[in-house]
C-alpha positions, 0 to 999 in steps of 0.5 A: 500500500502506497501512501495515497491509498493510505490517505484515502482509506484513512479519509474514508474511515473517518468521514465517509467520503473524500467529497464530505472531508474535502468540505470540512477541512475547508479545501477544494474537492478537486484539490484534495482528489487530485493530491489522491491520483497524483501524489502528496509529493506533488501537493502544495504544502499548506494542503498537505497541513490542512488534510493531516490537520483533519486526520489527526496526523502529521505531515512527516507522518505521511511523508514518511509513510514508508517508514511507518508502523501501518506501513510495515504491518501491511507489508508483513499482512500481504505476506500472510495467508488468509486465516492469519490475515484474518486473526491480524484485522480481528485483533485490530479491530478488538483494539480500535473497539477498545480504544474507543471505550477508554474511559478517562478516570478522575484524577488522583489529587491531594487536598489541605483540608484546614478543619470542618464546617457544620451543616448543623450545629457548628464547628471551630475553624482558626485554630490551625488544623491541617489535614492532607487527604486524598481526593478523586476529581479536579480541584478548583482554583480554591484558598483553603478546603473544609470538610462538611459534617451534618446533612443541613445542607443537603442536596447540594452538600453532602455530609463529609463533602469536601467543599473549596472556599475563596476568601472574601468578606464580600458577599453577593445574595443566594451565595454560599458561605463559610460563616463564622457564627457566634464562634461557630463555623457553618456553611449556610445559604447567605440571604438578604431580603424584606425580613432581614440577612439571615443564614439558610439552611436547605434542609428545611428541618434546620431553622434559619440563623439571623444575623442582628445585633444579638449575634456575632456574625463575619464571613470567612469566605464563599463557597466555589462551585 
């Protein structure tokens, strides 16, 4: 196999046609069928760039066809009797079908957790506790990471959820924050409207948290989602 029959077997396999690949590569049918008869060493460089962009493959990949892995494997196949041809295009084709159903797994991160926050009845934060644990998924752009104990904030915050904080003391209404509450960490639904600013719990078993001149209240940060 010559690299022009290659290029035209892999264009077919992966669109259908050499017309249909020819418009989605933005190059003229005529051009991309005359490289095909004529040759690629004929071809102007920029089509060349254009076609192997297409395919997902270099130009010095078919320059040097020859030279190739698919080049050697044919050469060799030709050679073989047609049972064993047959063994080589199933194992190809087991491998091409399990490629496609590679499924990439999270990946394997660390995270500083720097103590809890209650959904429920309050936790201590400030006090200097460092905790590295592993954690299963990308991490945000984050300032410091807690963990959540209660199920006051469920669904959206499981118990023992890892949960990510920026810090800021600026907070816009319906976000989620880390509070600090009467000397209480909590994470809570901040809420401003005609009854005042209070901490929300989502499970309504929970009852709202005011924020007035009876309590001591700050915000350590918002909660990235």
């Amino acid at each position: 196999m010559n690299r022009e029959i290659y290029l035209k077997e892999l264009i077919e396999a992966k669109f259908g046609s050499v017309r249909y690949f020819a418009e989605q590569i933005g190059v003229p049918y005529t051009t991309v069928r005359s490289i095909l008869e004529r040759g690629v060493l004929n071809a102007k460089m920029e089509n060349i760039i254009n076609i192997c962009k297409g395919l997902g493959i270099t130009p010095e990949q078919l320059y040097n066809f020859e030279d190739s892995v698919i080049s050697k494997i044919n050469k060799l196949a030709v050679q073989l009797h047609k049972d064993r041809q047959e063994k080589v295009y199933n194992f190809t084709e087991q491998q091409y079908k399990k490629q496609n159903k590679v499924v990439e797994l999270p990946a394997n991160n660390e995270v500083i957790i720097s103590g809890a926050v209650s959904a429920g009845t309050g936790e201590y934060l400030g006090d200097g506790y460092k905790e590295t644990v592993p954690y299963n998924g990308e991490i945000p752009d984050h300032d410091f990471a807690v963990v959540v104990n209660g199920d006051s904030m469920e669904p959206t915050f499981e118990n023992k959820q890892i949960i990510f904080v920026k810090e800021t003391q600026e907070v816009r209404n319906g976000q989620f924050v880390i509070a600090d509450y009467d000397h209480q960490a909590y994470v809570k639904k901040f809420m401003r409207d005609e009854n005042g600013c209070r901490l929300v719990s989502l499970n309504k078993k929970y009852s709202d948290l005011p924020i007035n001149e009876e309590h001591e209240m700050s915000i350590f940060g918002v909660v990235v989602l």
